[in-house]
C-alpha positions in Angstrom: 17.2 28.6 14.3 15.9 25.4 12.5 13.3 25.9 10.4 9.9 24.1 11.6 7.8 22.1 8.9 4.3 21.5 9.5 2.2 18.6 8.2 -1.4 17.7 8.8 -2.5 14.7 7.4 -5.8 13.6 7.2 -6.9 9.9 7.4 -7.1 9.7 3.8 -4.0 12.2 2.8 -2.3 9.4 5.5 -3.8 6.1 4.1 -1.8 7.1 0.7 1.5 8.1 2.6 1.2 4.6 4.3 0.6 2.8 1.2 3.4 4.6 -0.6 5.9 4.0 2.2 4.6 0.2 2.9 5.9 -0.3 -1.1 9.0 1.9 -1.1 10.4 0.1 1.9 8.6 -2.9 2.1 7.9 -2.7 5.7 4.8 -3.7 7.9 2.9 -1.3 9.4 -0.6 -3.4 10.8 -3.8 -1.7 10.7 -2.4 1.8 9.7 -5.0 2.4 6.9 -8.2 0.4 8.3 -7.8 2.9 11.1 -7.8 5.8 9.4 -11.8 5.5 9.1 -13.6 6.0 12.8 -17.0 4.1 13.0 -19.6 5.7 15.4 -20.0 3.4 18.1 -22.2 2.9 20.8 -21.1 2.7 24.5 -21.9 -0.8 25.0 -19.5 -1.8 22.0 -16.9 0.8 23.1 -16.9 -1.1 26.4 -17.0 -4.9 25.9 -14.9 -4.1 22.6 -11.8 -2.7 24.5 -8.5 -5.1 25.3 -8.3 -3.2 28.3 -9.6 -0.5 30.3 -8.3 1.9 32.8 -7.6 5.0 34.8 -4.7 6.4 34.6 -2.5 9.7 34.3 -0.1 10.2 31.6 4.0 10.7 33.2 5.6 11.0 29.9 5.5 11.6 26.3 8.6 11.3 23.9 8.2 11.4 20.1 10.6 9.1 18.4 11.1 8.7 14.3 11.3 5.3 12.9 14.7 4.7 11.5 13.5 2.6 8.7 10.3 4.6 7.8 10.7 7.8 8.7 7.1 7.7 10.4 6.7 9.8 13.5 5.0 8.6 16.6 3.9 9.5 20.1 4.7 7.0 22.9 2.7 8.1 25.9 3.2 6.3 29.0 0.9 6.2 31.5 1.1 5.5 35.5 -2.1 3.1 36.2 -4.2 3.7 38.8 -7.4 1.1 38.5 -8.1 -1.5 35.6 -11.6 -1.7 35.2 -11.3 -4.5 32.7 -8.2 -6.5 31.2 -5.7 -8.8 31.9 -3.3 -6.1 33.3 -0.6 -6.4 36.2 2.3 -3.0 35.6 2.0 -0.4 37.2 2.7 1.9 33.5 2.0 1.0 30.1 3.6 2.8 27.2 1.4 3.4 24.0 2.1 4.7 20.4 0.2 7.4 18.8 0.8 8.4 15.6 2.0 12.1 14.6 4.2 14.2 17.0 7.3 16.8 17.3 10.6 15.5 16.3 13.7 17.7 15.5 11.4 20.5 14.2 9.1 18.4 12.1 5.2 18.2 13.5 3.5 15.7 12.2 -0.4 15.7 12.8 -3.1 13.0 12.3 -6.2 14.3 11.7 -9.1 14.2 13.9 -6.4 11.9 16.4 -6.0 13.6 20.4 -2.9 12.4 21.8 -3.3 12.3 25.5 -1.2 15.1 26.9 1.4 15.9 29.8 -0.4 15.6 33.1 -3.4 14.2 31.9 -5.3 11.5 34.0 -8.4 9.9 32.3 -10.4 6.7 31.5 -9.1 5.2 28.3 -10.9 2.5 26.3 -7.4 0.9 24.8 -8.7 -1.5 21.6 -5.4 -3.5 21.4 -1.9 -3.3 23.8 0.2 -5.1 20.8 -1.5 -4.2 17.6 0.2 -1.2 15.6 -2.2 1.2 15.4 -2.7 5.0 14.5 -4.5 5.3 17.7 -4.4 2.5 20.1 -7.9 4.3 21.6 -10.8 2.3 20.4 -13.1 4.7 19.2 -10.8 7.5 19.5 -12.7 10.3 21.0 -15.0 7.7 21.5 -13.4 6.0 24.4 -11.1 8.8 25.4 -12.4 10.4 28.5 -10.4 13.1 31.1 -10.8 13.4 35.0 -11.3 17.2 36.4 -10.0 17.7 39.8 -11.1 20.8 40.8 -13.5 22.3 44.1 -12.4 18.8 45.7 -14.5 17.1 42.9 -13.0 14.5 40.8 -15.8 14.5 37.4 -15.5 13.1 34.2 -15.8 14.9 30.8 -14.9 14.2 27.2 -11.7 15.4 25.4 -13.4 18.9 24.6 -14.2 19.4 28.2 -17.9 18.7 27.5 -19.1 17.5 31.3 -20.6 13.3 31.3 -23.8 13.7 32.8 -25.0 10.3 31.9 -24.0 6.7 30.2 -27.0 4.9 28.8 -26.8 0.9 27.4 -28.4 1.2 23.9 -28.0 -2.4 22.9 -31.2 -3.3 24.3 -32.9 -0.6 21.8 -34.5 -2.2 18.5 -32.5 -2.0 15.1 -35.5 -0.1 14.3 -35.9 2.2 15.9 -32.2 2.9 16.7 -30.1 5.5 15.3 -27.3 3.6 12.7 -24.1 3.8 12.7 -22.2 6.1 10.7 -18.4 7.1 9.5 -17.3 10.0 11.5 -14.6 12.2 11.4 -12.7 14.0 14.2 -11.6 14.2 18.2 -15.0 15.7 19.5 -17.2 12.6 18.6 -18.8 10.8 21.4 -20.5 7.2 21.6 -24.1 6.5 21.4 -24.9 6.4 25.1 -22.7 8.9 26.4 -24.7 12.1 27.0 -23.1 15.3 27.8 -23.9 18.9 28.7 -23.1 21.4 26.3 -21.0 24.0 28.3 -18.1 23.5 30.2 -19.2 25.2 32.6 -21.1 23.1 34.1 -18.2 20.4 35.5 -20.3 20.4 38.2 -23.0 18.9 36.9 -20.9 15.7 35.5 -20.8 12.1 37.0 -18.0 11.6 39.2 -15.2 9.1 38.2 -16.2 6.6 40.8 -20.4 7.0 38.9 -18.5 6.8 36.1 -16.9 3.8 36.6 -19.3 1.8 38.0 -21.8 3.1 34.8 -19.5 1.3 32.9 -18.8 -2.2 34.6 -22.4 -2.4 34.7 -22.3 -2.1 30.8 -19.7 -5.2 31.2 -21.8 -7.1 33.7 -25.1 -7.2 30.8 
């Protein structure tokens, strides 16, 4: 049986690996470090910041290891079902994440969700080309999943926490309004966003098409 090796890298733990391994090989890995810090953002920016926005449900996942660095990365491809904004004609688009399985190595980013098997969600995608640790902007920030259930289809954040609301808070005076700060993690959500606390209470959560039409009115302003 082949031993399995764990490693869980946090963004700074993974800015030094990156670093080491940009010098030892001399090899390119764009916006690998800048993204290891996650801003707090507010829904407005998470929206009109985004390369490209849409619904979709994730049809396969395959973690590959770069033959030059060794890194290991998640590609996730999803099937696309709307484009709420973007310049976006295929019907699938692939994405890397970084971390994953491979031959009995896991390799975890810290605080980073990688969308999983089955999954269909709204995903706020900051760049389609750009090598990033996680191509979503905001990461839990502009990662959000669809629940199908009682006939219903509602959206809620990665923890399952139900969206009862999205609320523009550009308009709101520097201040009076909240600043941004450095966060750390996959349960974060964007200024704006308000949820309900239990997850019980799917019920009580905007539907995707509410959801939707919340946001390309943040788009529209």
């Amino acid at each position: 049986m082949n031993q399995i090796h764990i490693i869980i890298l946090n963004p700074m733990q993974l800015a030094r690996l990156t670093k080491s391994l940009m010098i030892l090989l001399g090899i390119a890995y764009s916006g690998i470090c800048s993204a290891t810090t996650i801003l707090g953002m507010d829904i407005d920016n998470v929206a009109k910041d985004a390369e490209l926005v849409f619904e979709g449900e994730v049809i396969l996942r395959e973690a590959r290891q770069d033959s030059r660095s060794g890194l290991i990365n998640t590609y996730v491809t999803f099937e696309i079902r709307d484009v709420l904004k973007g310049d976006y004609s295929a019907n699938t688009i692939e994405l890397k994440f970084a971390g994953g399985i491979f031959n009995g190595e896991i390799v975890e980013v810290s605080g980073l969700t990688i969308p999983k098997d089955g999954e269909t969600g709204i995903y706020f995608i900051e760049s389609t080309s750009r090598d990033l640790l996680n191509p979503i902007l905001g990461w839990s920030q502009g990662h959000f999943l669809i629940d199908e259930g009682n006939g219903d289809r509602r959206v809620s954040t990665i923890n399952n926490r139900p969206v009862t609301n999205v609320q523009a808070v550009s308009s709101i005076p520097p201040s009076i309004k909240k600043p941004q700060e450095l966060i750390e993690g996959n349960d974060e959500v964007a200024a704006g966003i308000i949820v309900d606390s239990s997850t019980l209470t799917i019920d009580r959560a905007l539907t995707v098409e509410e959801f939707k039409n919340s946001i390309l009115d943040l788009l529209e302003n």
